[in-house]
N, C-alpha and C positions, 0 to 999 in steps of 0.2 A: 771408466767402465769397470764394473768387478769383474774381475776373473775368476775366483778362486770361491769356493765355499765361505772360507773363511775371512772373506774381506765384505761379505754383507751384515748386517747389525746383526747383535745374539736374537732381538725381539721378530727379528724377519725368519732366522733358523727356525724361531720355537714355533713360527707359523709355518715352516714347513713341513718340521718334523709331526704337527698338527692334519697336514695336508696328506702327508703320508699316510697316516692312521685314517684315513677314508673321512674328515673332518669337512663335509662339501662348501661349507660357509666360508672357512677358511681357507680351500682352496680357487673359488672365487673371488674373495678378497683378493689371496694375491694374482691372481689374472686381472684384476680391473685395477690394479693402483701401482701398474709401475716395474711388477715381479715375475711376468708371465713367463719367462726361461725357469723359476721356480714351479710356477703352475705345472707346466710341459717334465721338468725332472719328475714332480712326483708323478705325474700319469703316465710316465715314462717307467720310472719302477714301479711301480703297480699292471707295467703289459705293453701299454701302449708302443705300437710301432709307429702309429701316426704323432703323437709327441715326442717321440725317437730323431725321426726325421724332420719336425718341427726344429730341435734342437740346435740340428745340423746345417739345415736351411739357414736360419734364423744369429747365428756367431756365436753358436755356445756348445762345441765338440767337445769340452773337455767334459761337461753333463751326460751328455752323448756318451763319453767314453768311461764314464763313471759306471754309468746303467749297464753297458757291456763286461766290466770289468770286473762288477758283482756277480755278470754269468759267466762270469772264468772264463773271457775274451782276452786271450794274454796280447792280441794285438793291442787289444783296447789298455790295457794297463801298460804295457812296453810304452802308448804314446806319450797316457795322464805321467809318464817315469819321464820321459824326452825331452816335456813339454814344461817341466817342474812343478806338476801338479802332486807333490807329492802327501798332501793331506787328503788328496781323493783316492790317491793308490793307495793308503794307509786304510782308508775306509773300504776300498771293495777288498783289502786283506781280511781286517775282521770281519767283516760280512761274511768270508768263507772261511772263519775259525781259526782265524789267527790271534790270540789271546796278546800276542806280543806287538801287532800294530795297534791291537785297545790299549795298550799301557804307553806308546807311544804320543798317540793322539792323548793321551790327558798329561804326559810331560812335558807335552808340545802348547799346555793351556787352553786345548782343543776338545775339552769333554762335551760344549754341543753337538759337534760331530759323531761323539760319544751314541750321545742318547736320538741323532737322526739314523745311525747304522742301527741302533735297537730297534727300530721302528724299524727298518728296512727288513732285517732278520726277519722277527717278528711276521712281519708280511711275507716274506720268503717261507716262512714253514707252512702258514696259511694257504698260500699257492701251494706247495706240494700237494696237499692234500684236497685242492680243488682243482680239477682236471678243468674247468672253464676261467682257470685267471694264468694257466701255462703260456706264457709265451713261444709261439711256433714262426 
């Protein structure tokens, strides 16, 4: 079973990082072949409380805690730290402007993570500025 971000193929990231960027084809794809804990992360960062909870339901909190971690849930980052997820806690660092876990994650040989946090970002600035993708 994968655990970790980094233990599914780069071609599955680059479909999520896809999935993230509102890509709906690609986000079906990976719901119907096998990926749906990826399906539910990105609908998860992009708002979703019901793929939130899907997550959690479902064996996959460290996703769960990923998605919190980015909103500066320090519970949620204290666990992805507990639990040894530490290339997801490196990701919700940069996501909140740490230039120093991005240089991590690429000396870590981790730059898809790289460019799935850009997308995240990315979407993050986008939500600011739309009062209807706020997560409440």
């Amino acid at each position: 079973m994968v655990r970790a971000l980094s233990d599914y193929e780069i071609k599955i990231l680059v479909a999520l990082c896809e999935s993230i960027s509102g890509n709906e084809e690609i986000y079906l794809w990976l719901l119907n072949n096998g990926f749906p804990e990826l399906a539910a992360l990105s609908s998860a960062l992009r708002g979703s409380r019901e793929a939130n909870d899907w997550l959690l339901k479902n064996g996959f909190p460290q996703f769960s805690a990923l998605d919190y971690a980015i909103d500066k849930d320090q519970k949620a980052y204290a666990w992805l730290m507990r639990y040894g997820y530490t290339s997801e806690a490196k990701m919700s660092d940069y996501c909140n402007g740490d230039d120093q876990a991005r240089q991590w994650l690429i000396d870590n040989g981790l730059q898809i993570l790289v460019r799935i946090a850009d997308k995240i970002i990315d979407d993050l600035r986008k939500r600011k500025n739309n009062y209807y993708k706020i997560k409440f």
